[in-house]
Backbone as a chain_set.jsonl record, in Angstrom:
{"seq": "XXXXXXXXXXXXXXXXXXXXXXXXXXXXXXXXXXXXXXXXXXXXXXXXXXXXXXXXXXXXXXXXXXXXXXXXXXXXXXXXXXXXXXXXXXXXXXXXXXXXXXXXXXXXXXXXXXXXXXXXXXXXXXXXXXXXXXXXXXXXXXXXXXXXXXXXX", "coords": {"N": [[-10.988, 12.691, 12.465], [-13.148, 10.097, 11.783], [-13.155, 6.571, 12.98], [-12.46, 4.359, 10.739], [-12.405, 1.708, 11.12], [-14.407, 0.848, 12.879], [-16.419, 2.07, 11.219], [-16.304, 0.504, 9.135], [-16.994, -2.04, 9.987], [-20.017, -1.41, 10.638], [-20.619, -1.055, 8.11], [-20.393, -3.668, 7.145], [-22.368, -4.739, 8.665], [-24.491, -3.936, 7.898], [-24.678, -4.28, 5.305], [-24.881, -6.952, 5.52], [-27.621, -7.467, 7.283], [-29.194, -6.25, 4.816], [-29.082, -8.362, 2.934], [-29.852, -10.66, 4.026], [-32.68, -9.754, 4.401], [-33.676, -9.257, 1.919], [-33.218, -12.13, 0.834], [-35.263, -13.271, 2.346], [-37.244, -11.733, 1.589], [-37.368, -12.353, -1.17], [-37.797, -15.474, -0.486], [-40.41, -15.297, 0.738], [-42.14, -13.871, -1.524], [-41.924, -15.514, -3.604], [-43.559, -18.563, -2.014], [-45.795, -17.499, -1.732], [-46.247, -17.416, -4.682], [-46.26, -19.708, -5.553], [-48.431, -20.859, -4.523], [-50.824, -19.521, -5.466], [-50.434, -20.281, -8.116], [-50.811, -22.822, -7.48], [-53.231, -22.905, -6.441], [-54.542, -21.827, -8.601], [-57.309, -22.612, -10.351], [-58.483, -24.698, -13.128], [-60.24, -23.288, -15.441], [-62.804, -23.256, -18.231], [-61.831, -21.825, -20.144], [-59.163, -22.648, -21.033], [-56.638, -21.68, -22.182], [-56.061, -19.258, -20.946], [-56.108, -20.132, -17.987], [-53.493, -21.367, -18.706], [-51.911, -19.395, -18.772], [-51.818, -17.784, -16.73], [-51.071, -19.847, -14.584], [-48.23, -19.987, -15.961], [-46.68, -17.754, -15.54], [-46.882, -17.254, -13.243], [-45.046, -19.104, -12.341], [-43.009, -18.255, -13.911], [-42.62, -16.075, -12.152], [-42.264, -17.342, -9.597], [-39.562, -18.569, -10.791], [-37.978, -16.199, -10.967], [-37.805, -15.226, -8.328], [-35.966, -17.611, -7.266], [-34.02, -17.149, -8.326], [-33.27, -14.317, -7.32], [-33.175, -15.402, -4.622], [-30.811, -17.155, -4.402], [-28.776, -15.469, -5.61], [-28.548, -13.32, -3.931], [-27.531, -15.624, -1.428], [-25.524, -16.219, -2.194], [-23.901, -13.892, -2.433], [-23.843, -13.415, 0.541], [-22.395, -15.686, 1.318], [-19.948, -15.023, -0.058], [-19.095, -12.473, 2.058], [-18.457, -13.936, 4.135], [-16.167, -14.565, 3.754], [-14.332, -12.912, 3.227], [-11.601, -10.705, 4.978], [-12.704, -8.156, 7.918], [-11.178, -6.485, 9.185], [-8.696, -6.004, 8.177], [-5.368, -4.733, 7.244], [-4.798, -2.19, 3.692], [-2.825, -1.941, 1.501], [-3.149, -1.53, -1.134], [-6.42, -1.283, -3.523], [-8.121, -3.787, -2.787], [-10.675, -6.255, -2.205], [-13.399, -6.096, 0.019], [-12.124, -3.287, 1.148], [-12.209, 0.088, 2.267], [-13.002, 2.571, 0.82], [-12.071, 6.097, 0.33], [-12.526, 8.795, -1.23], [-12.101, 11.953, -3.219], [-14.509, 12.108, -4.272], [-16.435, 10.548, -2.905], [-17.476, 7.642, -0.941], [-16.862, 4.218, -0.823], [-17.515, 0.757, -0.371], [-16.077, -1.994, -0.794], [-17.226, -4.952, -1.639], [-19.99, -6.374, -2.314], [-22.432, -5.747, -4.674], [-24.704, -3.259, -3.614], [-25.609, -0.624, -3.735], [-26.286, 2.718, -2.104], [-25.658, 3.625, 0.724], [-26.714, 4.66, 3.55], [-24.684, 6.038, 6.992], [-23.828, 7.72, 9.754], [-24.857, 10.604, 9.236], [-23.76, 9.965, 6.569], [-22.858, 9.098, 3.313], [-22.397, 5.626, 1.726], [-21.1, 3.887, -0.747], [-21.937, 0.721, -1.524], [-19.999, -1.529, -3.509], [-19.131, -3.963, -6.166], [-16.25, -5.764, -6.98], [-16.398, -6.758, -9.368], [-18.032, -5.003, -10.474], [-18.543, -2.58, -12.684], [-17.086, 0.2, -12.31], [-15.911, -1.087, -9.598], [-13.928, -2.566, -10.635], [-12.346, -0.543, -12.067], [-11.468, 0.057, -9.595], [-10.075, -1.419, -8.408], [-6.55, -2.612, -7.222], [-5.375, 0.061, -6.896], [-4.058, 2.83, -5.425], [-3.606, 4.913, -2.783], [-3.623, 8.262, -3.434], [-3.585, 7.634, -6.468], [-6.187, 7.564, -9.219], [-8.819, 7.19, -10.759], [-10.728, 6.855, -13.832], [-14.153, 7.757, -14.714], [-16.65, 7.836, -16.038], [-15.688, 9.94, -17.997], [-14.511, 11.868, -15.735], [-12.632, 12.266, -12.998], [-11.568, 10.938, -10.382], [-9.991, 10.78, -7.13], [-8.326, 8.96, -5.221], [-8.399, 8.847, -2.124], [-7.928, 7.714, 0.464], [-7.79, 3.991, 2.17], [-9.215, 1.581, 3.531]], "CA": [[-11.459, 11.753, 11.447], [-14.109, 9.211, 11.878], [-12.559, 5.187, 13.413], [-12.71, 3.651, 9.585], [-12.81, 0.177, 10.996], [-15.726, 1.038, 13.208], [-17.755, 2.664, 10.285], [-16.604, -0.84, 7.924], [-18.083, -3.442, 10.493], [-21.386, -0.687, 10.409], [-21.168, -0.974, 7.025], [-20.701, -4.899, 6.779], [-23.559, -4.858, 9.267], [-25.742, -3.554, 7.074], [-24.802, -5.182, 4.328], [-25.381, -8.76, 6.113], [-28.88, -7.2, 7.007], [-29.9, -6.038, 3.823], [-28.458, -9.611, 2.061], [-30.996, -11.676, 4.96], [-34.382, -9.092, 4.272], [-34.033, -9.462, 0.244], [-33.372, -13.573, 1.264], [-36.548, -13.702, 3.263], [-38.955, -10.765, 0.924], [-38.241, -13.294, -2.215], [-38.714, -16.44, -0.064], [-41.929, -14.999, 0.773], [-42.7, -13.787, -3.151], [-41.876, -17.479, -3.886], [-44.337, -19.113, -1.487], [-46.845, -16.677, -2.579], [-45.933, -17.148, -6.101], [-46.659, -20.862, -6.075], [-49.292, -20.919, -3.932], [-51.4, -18.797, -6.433], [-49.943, -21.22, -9.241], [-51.522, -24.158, -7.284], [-54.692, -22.697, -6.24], [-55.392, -21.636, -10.004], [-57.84, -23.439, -10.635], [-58.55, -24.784, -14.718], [-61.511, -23.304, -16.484], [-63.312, -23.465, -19.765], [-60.683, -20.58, -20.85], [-57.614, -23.287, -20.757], [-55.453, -20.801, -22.671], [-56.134, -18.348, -19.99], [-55.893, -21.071, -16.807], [-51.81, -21.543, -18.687], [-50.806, -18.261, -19.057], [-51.576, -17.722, -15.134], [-49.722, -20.608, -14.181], [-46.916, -19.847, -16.437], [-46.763, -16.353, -14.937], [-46.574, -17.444, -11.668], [-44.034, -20.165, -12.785], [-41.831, -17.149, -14.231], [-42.016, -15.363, -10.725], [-41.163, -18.408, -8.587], [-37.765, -18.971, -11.028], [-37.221, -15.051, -10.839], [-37.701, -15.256, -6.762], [-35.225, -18.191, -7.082], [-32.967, -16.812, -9.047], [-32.816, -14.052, -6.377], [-32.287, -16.04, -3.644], [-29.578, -17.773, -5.241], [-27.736, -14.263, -5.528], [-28.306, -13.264, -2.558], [-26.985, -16.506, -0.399], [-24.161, -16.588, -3.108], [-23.36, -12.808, -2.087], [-23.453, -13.868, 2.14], [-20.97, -16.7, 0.954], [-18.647, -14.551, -0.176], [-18.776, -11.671, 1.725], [-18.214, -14.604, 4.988], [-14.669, -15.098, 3.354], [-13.908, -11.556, 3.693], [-11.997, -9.905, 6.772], [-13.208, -6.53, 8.123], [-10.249, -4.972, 9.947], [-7.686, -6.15, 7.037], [-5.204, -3.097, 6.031], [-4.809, -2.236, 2.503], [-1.624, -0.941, 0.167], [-3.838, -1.104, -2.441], [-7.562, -1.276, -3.04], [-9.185, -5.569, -2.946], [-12.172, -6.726, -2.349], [-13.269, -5.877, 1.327], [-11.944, -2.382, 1.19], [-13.57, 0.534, 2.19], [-11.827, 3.209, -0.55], [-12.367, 7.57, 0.068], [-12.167, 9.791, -2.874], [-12.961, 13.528, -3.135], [-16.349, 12.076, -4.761], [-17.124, 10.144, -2.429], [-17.291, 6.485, -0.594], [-17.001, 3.166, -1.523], [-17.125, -0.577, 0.104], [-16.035, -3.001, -2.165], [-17.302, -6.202, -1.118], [-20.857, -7.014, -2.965], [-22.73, -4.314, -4.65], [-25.751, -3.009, -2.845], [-25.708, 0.452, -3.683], [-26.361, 3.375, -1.332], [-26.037, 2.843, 2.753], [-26.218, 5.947, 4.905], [-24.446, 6.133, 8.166], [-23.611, 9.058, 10.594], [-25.238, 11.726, 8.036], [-22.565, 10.181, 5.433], [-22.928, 8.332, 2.201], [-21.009, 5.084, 1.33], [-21.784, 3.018, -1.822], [-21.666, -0.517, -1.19], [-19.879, -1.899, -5.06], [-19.234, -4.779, -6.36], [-15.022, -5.194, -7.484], [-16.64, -7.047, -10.525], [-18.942, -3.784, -10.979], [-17.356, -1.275, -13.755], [-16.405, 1.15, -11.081], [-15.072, -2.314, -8.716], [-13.0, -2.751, -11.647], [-11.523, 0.507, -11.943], [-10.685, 1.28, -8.664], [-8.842, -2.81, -8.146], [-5.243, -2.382, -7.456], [-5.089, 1.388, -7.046], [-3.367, 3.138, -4.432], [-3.933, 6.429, -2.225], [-3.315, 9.58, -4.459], [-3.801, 7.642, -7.371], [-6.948, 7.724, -9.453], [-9.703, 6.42, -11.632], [-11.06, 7.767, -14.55], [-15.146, 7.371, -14.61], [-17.722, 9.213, -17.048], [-14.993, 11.49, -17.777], [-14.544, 12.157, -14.248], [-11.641, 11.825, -12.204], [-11.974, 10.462, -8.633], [-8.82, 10.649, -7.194], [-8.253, 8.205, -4.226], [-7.563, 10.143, -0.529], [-7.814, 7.077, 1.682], [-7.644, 3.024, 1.496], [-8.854, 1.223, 4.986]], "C": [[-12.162, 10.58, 12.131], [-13.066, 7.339, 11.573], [-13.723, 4.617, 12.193], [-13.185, 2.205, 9.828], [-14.013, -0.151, 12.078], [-17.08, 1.167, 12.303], [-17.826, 1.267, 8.928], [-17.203, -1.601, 8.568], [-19.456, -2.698, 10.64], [-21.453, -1.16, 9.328], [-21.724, -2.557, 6.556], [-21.931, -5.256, 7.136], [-24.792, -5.33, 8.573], [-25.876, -4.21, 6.167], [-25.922, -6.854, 4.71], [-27.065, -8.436, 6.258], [-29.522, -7.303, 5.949], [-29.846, -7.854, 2.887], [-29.652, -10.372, 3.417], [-32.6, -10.929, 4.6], [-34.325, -9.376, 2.613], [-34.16, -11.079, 0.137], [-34.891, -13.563, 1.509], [-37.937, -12.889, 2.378], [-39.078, -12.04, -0.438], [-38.293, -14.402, -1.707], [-40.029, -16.263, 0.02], [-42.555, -14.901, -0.584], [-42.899, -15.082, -3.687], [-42.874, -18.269, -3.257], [-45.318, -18.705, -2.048], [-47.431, -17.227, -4.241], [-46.881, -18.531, -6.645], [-48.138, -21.273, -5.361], [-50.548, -20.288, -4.903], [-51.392, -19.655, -7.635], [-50.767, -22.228, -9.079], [-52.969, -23.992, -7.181], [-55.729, -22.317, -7.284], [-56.156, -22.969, -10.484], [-58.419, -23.847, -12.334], [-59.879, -24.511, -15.106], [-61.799, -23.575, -17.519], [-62.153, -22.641, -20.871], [-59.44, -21.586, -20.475], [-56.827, -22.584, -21.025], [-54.954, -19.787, -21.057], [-55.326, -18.693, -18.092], [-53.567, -21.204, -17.232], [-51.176, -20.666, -18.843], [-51.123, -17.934, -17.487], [-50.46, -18.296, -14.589], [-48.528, -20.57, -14.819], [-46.319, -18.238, -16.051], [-46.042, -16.474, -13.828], [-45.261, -18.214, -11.606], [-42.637, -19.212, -12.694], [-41.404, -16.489, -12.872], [-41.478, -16.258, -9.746], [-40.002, -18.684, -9.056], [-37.094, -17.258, -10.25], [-36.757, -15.225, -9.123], [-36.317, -16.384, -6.448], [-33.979, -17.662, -7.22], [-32.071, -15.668, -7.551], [-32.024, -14.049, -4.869], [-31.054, -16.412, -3.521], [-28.748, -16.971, -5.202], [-27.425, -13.846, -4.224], [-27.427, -14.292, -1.511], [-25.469, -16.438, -1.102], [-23.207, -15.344, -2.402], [-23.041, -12.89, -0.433], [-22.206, -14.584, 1.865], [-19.732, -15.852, 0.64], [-18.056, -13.244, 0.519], [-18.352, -12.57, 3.279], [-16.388, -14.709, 4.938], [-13.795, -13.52, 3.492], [-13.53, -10.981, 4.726], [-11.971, -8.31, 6.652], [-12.063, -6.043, 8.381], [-9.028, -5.58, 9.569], [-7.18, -4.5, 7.1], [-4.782, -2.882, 4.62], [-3.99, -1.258, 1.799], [-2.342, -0.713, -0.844], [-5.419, -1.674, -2.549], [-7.705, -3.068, -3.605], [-10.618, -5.249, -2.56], [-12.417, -6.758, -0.736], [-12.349, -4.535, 1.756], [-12.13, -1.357, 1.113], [-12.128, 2.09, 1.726], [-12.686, 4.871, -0.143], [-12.085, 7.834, -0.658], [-12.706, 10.788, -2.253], [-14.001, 13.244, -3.421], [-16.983, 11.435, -3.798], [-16.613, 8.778, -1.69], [-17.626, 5.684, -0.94], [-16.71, 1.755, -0.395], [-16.781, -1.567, -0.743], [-16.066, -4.479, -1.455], [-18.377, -6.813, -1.811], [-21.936, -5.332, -3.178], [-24.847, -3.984, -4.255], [-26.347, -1.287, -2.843], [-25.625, 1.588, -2.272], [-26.38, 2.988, 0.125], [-25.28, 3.953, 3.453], [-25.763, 5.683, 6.024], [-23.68, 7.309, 8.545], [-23.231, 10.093, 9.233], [-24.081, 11.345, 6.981], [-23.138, 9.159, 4.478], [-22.082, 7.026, 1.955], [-21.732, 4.402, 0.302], [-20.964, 1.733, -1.752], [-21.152, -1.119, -3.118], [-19.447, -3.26, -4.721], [-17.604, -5.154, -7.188], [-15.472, -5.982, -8.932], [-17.682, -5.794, -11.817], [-18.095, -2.786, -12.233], [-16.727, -0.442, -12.964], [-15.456, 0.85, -9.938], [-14.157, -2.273, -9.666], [-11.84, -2.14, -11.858], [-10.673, 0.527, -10.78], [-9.67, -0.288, -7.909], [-7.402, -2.495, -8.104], [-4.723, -1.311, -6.567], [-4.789, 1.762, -5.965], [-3.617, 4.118, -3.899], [-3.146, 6.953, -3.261], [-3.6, 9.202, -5.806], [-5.195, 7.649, -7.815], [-7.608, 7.264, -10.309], [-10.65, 7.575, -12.756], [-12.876, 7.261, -15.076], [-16.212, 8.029, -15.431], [-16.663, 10.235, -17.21], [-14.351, 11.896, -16.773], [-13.356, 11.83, -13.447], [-11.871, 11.802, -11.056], [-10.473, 9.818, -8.215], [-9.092, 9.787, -5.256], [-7.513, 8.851, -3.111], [-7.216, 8.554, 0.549], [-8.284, 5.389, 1.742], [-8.365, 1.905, 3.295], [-9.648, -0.222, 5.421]], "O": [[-11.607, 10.133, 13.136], [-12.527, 6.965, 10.532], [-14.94, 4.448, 12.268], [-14.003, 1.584, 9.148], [-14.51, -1.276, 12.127], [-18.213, 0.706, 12.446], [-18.737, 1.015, 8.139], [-18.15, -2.111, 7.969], [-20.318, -3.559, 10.817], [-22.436, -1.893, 9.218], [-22.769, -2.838, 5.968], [-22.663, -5.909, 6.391], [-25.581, -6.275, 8.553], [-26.931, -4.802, 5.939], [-26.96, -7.422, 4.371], [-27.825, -9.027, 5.49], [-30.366, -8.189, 5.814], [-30.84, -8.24, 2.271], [-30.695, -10.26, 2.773], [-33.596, -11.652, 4.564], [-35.391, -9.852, 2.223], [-35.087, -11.494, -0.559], [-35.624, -13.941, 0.595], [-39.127, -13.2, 2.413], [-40.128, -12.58, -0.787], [-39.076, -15.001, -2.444], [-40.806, -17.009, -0.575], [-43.428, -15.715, -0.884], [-43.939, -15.567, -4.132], [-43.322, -18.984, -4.153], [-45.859, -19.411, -2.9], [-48.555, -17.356, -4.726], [-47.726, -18.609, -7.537], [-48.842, -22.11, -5.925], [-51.441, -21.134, -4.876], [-52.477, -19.743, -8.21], [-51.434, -22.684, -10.008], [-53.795, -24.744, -7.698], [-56.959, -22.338, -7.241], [-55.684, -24.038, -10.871], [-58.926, -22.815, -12.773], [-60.688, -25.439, -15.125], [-60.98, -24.321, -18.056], [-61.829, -22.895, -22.031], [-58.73, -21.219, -19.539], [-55.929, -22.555, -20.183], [-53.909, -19.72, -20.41], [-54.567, -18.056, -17.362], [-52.654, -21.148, -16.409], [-49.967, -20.76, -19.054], [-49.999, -17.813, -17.002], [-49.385, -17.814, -14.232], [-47.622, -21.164, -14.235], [-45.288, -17.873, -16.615], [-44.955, -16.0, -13.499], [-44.429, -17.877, -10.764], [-41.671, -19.262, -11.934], [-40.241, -16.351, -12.494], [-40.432, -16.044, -9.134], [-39.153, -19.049, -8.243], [-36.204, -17.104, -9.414], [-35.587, -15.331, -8.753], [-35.613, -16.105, -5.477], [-33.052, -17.704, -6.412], [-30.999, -15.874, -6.981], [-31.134, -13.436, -4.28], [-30.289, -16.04, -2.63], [-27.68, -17.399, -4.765], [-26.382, -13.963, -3.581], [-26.625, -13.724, -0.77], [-24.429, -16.613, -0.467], [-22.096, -15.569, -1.921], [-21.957, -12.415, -0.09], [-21.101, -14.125, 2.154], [-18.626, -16.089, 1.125], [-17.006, -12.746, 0.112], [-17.709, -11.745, 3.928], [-15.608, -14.882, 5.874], [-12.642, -13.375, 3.897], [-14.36, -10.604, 5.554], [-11.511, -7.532, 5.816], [-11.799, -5.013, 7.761], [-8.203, -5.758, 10.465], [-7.861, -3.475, 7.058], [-4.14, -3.896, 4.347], [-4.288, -0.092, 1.54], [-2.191, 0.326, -1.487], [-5.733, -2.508, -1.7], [-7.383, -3.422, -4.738], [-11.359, -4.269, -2.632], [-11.619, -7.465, -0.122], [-11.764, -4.707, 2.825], [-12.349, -1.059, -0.062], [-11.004, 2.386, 2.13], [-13.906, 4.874, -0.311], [-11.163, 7.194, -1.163], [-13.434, 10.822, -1.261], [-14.855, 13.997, -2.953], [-18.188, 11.673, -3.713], [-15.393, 8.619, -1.725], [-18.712, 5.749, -1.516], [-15.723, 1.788, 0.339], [-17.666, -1.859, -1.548], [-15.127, -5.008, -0.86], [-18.063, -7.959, -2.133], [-22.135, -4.365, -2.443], [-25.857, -4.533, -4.696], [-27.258, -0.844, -2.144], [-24.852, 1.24, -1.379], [-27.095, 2.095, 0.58], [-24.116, 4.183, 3.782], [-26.484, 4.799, 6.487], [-22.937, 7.863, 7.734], [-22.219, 10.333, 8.574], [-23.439, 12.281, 6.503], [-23.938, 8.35, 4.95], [-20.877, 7.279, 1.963], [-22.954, 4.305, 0.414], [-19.744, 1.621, -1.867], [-22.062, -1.067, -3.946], [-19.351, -3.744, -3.593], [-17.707, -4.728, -8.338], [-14.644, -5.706, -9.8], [-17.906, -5.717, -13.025], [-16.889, -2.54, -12.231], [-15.502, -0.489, -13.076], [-14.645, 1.594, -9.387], [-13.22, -1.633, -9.189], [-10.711, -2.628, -11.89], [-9.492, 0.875, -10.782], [-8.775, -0.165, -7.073], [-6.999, -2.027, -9.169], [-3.882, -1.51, -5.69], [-5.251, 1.001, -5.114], [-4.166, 4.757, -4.797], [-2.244, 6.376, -3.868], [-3.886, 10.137, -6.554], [-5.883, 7.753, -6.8], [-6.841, 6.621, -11.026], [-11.074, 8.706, -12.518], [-12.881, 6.327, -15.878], [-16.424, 9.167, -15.012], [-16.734, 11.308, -16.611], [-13.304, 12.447, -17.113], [-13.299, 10.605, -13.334], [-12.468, 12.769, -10.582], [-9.922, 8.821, -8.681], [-9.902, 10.132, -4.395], [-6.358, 9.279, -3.123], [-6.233, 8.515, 1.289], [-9.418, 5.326, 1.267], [-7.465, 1.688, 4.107], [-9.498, -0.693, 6.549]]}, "num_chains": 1, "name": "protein.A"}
């Protein structure tokens, strides 16, 4: 079997990566955003000249907004320790099932490592939700679906 608390600081890794490149793509969208906003310049078409700049307006909050999630999601995943062990599944716990893998720390979806799957969730996610508490052998009930818990680490 594959050293679990090797493959969780990979996984945090990644995480922390991916949480600094989505930081830095909508800083950039944002600079962009307003920069375009400012350089619009006002023609005879005023209507036209304020639906630009209110455009652009909308994408510099959205880009904010992002940011905002993002740094919020570093913040908390800082408070989190990696090579914790776990009676039952929290937040910072990287959870096996027969279906599959799970990190529960901030949700990020999909993140391959050594040819394997893990899905980065979120314990506020519907699926984080479920699987809070729960213990090896026991199980969660998902679309129907039972995903029975093999391993907690």
């Amino acid at each position: 079997m594959s050293d679990w608390h090797h493959i969780k600081s990979q996984l945090y890794q990644e995480i922390v990566l991916r949480l600094e490149q989505n930081i830095q793509e909508a800083q950039l969208a944002y600079v962009q955003a307003k920069e375009s906003r400012d350089s619009d310049t006002k023609s005879s078409a005023g209507d036209k000249y304020e639906t630009g700049r209110e455009m652009m307006q909308r994408e510099m909050d959205k880009c904010s907004a992002l940011i905002d999630q993002n740094r919020h999601s570093m913040q908390i995943i800082q408070h989190v320790p990696i090579h914790r062990t776990y009676e039952s599944i929290d937040k910072g716990a990287l959870i096996v099932t027969d279906r599959g893998s799970y990190y529960m720390l901030v949700g990020l979806g999909k993140i391959s490592l050594e040819q394997k799957d893990y899905f980065a969730i979120s314990p506020e996610s519907p699926i984080g939700s479920l699987f809070l508490g729960k213990k090896v052998g026991e199980y969660i009930l998902l679309r129907e679906q039972k995903i029975t818990i093999q391993g907690i680490y």
